[in-house]
Gaussian input, Z-matrix of N, CA and C with variables (Angstrom, degrees):
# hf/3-21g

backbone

0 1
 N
 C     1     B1
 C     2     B2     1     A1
 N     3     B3     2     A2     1     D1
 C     4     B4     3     A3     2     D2
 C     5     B5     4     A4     3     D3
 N     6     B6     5     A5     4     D4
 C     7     B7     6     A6     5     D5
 C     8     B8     7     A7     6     D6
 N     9     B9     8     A8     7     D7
 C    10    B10     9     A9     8     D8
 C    11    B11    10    A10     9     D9
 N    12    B12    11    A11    10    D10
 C    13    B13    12    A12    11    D11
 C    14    B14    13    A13    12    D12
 N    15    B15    14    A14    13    D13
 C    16    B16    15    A15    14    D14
 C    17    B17    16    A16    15    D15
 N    18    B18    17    A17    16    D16
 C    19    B19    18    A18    17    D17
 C    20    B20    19    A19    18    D18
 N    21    B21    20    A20    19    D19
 C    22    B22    21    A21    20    D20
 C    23    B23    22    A22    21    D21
 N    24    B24    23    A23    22    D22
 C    25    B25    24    A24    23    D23
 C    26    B26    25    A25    24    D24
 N    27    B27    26    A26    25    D25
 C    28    B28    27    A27    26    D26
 C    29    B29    28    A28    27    D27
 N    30    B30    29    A29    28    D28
 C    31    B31    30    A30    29    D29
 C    32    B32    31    A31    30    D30
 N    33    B33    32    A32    31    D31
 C    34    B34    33    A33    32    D32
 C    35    B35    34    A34    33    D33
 N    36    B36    35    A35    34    D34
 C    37    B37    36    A36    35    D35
 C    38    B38    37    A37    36    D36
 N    39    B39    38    A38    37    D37
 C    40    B40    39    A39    38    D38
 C    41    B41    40    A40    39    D39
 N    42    B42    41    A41    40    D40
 C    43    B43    42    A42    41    D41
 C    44    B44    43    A43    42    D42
 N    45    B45    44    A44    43    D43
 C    46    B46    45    A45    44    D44
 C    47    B47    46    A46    45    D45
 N    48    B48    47    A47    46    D46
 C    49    B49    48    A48    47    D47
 C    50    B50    49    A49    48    D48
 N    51    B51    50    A50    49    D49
 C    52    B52    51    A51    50    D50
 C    53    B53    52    A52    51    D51
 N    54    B54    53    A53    52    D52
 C    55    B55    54    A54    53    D53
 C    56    B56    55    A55    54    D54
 N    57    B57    56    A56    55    D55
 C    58    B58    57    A57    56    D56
 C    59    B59    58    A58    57    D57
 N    60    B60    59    A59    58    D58
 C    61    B61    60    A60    59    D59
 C    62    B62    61    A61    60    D60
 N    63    B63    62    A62    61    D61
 C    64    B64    63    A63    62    D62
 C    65    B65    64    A64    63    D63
 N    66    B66    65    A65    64    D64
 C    67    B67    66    A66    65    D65
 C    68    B68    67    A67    66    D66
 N    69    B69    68    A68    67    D67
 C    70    B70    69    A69    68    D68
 C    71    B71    70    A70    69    D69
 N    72    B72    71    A71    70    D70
 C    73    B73    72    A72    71    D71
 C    74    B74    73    A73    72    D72
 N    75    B75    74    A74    73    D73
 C    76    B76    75    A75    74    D74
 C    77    B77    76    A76    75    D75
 N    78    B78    77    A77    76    D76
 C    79    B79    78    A78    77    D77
 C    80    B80    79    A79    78    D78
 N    81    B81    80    A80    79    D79
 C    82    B82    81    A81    80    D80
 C    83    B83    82    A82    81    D81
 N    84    B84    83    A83    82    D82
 C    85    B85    84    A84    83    D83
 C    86    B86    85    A85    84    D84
 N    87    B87    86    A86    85    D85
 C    88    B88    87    A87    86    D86
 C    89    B89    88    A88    87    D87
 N    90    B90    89    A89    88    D88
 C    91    B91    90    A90    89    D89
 C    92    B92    91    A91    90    D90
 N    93    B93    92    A92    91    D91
 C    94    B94    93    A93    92    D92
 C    95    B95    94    A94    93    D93
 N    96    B96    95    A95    94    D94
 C    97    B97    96    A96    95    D95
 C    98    B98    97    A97    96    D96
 N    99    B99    98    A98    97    D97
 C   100   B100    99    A99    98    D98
 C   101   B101   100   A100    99    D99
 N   102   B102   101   A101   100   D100
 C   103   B103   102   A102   101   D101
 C   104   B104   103   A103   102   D102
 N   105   B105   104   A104   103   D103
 C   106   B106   105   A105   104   D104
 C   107   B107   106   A106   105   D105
 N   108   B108   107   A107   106   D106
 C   109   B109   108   A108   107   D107
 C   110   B110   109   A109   108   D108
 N   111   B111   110   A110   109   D109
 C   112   B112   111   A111   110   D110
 C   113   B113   112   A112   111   D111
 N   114   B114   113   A113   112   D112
 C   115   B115   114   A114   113   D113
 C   116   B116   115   A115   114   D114
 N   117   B117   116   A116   115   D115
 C   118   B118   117   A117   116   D116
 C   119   B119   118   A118   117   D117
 N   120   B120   119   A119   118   D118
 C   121   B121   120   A120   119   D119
 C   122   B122   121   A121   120   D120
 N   123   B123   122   A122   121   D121
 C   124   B124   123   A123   122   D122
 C   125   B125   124   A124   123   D123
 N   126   B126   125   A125   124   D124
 C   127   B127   126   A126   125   D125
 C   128   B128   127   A127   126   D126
 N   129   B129   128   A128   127   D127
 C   130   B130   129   A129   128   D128
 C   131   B131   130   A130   129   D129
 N   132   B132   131   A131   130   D130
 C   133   B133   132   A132   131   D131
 C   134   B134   133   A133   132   D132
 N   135   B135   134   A134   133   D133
 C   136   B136   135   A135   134   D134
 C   137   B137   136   A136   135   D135
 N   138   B138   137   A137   136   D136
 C   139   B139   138   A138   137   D137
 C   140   B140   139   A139   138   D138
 N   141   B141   140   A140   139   D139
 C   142   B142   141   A141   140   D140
 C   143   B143   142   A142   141   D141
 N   144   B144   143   A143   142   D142
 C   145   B145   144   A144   143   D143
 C   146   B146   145   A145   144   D144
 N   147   B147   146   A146   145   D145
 C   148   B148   147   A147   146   D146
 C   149   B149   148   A148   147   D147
 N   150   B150   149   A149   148   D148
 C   151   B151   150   A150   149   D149
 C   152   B152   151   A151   150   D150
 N   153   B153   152   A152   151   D151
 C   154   B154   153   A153   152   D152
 C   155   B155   154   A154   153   D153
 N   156   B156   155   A155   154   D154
 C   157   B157   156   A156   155   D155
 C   158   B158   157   A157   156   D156
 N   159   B159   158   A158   157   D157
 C   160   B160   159   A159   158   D158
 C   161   B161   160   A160   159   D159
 N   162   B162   161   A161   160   D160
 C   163   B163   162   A162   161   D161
 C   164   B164   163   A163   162   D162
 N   165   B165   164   A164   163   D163
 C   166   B166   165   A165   164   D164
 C   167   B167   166   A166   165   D165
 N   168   B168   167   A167   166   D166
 C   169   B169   168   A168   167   D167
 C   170   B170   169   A169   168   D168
 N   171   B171   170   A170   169   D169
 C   172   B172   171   A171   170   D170
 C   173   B173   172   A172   171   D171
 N   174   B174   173   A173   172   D172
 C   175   B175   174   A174   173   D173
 C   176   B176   175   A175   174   D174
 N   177   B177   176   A176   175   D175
 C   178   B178   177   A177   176   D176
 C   179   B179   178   A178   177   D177
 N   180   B180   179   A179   178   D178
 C   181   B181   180   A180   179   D179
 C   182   B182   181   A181   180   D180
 N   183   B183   182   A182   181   D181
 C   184   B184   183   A183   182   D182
 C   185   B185   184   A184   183   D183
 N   186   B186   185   A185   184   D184
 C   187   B187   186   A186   185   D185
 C   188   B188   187   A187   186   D186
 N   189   B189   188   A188   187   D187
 C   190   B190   189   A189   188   D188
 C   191   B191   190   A190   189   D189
 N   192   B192   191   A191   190   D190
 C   193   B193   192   A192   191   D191
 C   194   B194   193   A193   192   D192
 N   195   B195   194   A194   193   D193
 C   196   B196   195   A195   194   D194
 C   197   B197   196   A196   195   D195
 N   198   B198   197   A197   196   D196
 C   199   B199   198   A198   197   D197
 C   200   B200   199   A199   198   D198
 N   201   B201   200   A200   199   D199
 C   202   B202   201   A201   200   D200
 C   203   B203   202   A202   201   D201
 N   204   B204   203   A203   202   D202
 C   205   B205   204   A204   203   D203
 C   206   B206   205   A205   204   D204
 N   207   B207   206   A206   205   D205
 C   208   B208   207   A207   206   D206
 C   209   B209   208   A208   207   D207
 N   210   B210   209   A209   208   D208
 C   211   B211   210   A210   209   D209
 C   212   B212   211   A211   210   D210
 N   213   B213   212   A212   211   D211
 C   214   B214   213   A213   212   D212
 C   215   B215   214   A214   213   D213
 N   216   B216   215   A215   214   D214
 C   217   B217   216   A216   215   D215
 C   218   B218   217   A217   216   D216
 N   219   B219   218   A218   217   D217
 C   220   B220   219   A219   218   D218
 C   221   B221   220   A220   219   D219
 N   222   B222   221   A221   220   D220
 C   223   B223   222   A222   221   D221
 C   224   B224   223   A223   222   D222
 N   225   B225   224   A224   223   D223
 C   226   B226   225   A225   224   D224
 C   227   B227   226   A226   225   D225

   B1=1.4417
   B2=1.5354
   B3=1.3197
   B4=1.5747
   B5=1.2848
   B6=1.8914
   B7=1.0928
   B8=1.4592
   B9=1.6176
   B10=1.2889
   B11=1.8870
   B12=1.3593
   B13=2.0508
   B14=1.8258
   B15=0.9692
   B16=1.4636
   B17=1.7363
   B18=0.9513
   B19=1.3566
   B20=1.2127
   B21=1.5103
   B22=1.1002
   B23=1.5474
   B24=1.3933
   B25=1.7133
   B26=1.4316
   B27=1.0766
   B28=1.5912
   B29=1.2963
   B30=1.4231
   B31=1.4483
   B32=1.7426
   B33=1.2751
   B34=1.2769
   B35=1.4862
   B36=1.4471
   B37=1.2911
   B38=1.7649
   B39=0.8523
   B40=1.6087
   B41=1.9405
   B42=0.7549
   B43=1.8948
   B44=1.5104
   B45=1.3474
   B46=1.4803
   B47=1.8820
   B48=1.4095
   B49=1.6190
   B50=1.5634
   B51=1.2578
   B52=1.6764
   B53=1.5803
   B54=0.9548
   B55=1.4559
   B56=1.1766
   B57=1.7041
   B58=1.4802
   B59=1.6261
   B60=1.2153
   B61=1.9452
   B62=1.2642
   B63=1.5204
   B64=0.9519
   B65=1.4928
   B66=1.1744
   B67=1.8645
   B68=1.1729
   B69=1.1658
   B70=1.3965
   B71=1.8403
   B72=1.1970
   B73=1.2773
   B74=1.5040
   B75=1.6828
   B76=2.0702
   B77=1.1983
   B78=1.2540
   B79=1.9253
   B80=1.7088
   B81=1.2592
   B82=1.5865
   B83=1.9499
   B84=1.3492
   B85=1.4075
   B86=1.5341
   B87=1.9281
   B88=1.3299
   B89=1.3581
   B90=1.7540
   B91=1.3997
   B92=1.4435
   B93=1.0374
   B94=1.9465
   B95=1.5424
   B96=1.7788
   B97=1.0431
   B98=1.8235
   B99=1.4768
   B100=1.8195
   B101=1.6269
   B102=0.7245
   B103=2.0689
   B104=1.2215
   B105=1.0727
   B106=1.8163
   B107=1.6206
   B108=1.8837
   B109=1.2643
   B110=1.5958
   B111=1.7408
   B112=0.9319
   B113=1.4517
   B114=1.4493
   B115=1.3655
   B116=2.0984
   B117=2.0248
   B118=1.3822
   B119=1.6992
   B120=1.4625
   B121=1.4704
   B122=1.3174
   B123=1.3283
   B124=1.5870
   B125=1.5764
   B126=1.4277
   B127=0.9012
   B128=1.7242
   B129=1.7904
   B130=1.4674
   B131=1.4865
   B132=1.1603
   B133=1.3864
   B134=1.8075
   B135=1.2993
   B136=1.8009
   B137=1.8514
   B138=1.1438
   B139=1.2944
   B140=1.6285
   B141=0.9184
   B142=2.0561
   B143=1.6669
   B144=0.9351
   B145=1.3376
   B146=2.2260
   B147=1.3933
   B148=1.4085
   B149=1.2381
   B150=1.4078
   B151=1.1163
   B152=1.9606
   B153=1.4350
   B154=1.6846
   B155=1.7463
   B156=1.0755
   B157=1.7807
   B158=1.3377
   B159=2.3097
   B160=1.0966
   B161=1.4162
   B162=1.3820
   B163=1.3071
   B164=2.0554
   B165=1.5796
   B166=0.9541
   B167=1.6991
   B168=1.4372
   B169=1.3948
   B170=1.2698
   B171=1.4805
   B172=1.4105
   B173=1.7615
   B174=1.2493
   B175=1.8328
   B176=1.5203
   B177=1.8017
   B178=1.6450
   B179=1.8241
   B180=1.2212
   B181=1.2528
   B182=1.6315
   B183=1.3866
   B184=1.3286
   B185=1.6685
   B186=1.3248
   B187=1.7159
   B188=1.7888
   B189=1.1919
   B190=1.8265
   B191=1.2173
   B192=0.8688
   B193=1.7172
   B194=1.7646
   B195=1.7285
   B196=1.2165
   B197=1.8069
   B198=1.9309
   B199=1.4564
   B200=1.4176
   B201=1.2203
   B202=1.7565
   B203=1.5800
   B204=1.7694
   B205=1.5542
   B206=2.1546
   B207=1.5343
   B208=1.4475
   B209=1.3780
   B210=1.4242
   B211=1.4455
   B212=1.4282
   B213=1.0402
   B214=1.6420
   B215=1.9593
   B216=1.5318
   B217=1.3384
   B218=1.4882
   B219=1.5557
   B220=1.5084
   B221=1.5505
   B222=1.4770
   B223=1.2116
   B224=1.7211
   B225=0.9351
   B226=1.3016
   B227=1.7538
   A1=109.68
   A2=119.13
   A3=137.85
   A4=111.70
   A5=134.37
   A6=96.04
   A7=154.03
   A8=102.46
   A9=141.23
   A10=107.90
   A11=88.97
   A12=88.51
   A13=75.62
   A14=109.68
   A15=102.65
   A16=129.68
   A17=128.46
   A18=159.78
   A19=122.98
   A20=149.18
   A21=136.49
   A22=116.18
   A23=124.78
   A24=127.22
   A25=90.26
   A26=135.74
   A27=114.22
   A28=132.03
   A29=107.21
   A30=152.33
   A31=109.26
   A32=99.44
   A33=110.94
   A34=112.68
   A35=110.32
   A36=122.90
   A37=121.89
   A38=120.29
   A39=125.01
   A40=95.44
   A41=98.02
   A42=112.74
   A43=87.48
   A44=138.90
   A45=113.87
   A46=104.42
   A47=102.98
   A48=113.44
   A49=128.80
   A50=104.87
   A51=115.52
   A52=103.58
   A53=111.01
   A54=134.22
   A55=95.81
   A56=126.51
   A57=100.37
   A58=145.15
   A59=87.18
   A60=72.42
   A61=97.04
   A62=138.54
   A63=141.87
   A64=118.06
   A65=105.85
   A66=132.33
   A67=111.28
   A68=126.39
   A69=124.73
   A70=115.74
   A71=119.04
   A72=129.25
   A73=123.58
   A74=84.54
   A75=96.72
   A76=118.63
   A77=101.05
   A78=110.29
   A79=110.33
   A80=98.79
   A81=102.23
   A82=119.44
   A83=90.68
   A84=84.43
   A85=139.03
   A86=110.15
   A87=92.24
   A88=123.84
   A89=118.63
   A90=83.13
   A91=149.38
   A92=112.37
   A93=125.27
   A94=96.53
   A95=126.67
   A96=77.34
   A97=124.86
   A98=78.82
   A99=97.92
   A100=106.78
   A101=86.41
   A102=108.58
   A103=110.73
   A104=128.37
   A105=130.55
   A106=119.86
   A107=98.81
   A108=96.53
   A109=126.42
   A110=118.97
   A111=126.05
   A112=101.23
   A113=137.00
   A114=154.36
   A115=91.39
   A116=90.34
   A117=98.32
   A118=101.48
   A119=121.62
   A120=115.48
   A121=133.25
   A122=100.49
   A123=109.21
   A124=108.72
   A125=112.12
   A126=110.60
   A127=134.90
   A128=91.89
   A129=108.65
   A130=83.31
   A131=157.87
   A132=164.91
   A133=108.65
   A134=119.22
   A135=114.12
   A136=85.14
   A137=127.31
   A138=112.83
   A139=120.32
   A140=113.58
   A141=106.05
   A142=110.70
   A143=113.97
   A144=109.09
   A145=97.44
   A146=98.06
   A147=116.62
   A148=128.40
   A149=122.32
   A150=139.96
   A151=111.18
   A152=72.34
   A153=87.75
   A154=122.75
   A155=97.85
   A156=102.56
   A157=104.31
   A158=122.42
   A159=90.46
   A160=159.75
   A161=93.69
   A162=118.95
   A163=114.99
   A164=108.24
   A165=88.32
   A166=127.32
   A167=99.63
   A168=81.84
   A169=118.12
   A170=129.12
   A171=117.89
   A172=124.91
   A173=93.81
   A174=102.38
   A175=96.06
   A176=105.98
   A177=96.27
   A178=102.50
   A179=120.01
   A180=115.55
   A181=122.48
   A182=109.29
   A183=145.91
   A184=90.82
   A185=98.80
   A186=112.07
   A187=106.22
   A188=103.83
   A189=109.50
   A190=98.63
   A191=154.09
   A192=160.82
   A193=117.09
   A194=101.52
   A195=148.07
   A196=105.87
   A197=72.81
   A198=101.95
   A199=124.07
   A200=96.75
   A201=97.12
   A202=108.48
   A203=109.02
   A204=114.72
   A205=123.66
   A206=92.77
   A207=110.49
   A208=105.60
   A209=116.72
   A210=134.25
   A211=98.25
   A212=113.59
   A213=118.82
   A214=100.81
   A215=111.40
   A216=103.85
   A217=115.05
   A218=109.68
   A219=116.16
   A220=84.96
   A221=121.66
   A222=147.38
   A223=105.10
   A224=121.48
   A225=132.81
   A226=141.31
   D1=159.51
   D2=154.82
   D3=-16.52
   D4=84.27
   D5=151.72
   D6=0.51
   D7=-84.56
   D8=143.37
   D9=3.13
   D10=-61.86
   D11=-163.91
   D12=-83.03
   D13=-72.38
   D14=-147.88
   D15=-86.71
   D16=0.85
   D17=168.75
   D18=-108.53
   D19=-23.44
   D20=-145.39
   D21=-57.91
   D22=168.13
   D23=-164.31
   D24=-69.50
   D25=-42.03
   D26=-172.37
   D27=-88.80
   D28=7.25
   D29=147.05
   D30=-33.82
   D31=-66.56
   D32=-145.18
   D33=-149.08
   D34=24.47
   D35=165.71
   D36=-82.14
   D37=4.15
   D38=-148.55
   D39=-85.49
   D40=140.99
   D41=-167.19
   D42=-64.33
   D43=-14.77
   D44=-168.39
   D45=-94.88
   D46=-13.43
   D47=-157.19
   D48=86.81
   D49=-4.87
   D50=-171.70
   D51=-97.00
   D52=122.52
   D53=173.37
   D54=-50.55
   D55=137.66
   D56=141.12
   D57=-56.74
   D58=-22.95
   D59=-163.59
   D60=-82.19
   D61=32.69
   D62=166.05
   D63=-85.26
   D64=-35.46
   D65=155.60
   D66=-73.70
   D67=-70.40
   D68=-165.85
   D69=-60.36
   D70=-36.50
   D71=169.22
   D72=-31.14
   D73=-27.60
   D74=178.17
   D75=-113.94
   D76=22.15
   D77=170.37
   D78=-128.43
   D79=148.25
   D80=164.45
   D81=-20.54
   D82=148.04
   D83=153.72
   D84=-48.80
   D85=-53.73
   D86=177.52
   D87=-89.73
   D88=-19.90
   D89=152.12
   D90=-65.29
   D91=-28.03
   D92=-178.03
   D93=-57.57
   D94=-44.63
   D95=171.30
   D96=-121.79
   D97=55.34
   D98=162.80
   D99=-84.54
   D100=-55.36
   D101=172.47
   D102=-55.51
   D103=-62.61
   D104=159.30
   D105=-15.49
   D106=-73.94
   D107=177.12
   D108=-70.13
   D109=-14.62
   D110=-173.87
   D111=-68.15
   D112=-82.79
   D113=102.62
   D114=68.48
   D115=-81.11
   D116=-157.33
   D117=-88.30
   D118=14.36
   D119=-176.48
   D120=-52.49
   D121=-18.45
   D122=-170.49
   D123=-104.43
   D124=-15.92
   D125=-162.15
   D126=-103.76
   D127=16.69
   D128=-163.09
   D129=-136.00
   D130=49.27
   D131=167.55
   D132=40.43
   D133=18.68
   D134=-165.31
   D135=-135.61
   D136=40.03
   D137=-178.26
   D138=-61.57
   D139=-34.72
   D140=162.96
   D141=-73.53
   D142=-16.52
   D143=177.74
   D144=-70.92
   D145=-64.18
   D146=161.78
   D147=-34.41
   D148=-14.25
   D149=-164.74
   D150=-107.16
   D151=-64.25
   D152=155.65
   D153=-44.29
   D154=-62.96
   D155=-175.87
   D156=-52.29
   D157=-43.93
   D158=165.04
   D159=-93.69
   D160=12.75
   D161=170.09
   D162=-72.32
   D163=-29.75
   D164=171.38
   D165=-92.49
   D166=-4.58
   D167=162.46
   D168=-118.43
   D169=38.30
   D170=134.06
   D171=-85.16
   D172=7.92
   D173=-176.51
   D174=-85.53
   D175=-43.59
   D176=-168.20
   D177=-84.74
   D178=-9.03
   D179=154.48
   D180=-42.09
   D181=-55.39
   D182=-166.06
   D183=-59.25
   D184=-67.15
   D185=-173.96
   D186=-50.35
   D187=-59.19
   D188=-174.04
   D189=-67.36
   D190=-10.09
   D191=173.44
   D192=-64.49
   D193=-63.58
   D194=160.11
   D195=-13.33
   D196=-82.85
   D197=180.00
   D198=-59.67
   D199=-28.26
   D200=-173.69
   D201=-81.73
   D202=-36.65
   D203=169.60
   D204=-49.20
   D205=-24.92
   D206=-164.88
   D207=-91.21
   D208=-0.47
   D209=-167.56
   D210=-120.97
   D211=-5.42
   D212=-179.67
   D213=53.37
   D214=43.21
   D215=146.80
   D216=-105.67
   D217=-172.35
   D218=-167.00
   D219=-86.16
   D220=150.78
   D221=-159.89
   D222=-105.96
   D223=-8.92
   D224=158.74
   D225=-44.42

């Protein structure tokens, strides 16, 4: 396959060797990809931009969390 799609350097640059979505795969959607952009921030030249995105979706994490506690479901 495509480098490109599936490999790319910011992919798979990370000093430990572990891909992210190797982590992220076992978390929610918005955290994994809170962690994603955190993870790949440095490595796509826009890291506050990157930073930002993951900040906003641990807020709507925060929010669906919230909401689900106020509904008296499990917050999980």
């Amino acid at each position: 396959m495509d480098a490109a799609v599936h490999h790319p350097p910011h992919y798979t640059s990370h000093p430990s060797g572990v891909e992210c979505i190797q982590v992220t795969e076992h978390m929610g959607f918005n955290l994994g990809n809170a962690v994603k952009y955190i993870w790949r921030a440095d490595e796509k030249g826009a890291a506050l931009q990157d930073l930002e995105k993951a900040a906003w979706y641990i807020q709507r994490e925060i929010q669906r969390r919230k909401t689900r506690e106020s509904n008296g479901e499990d917050t999980a």
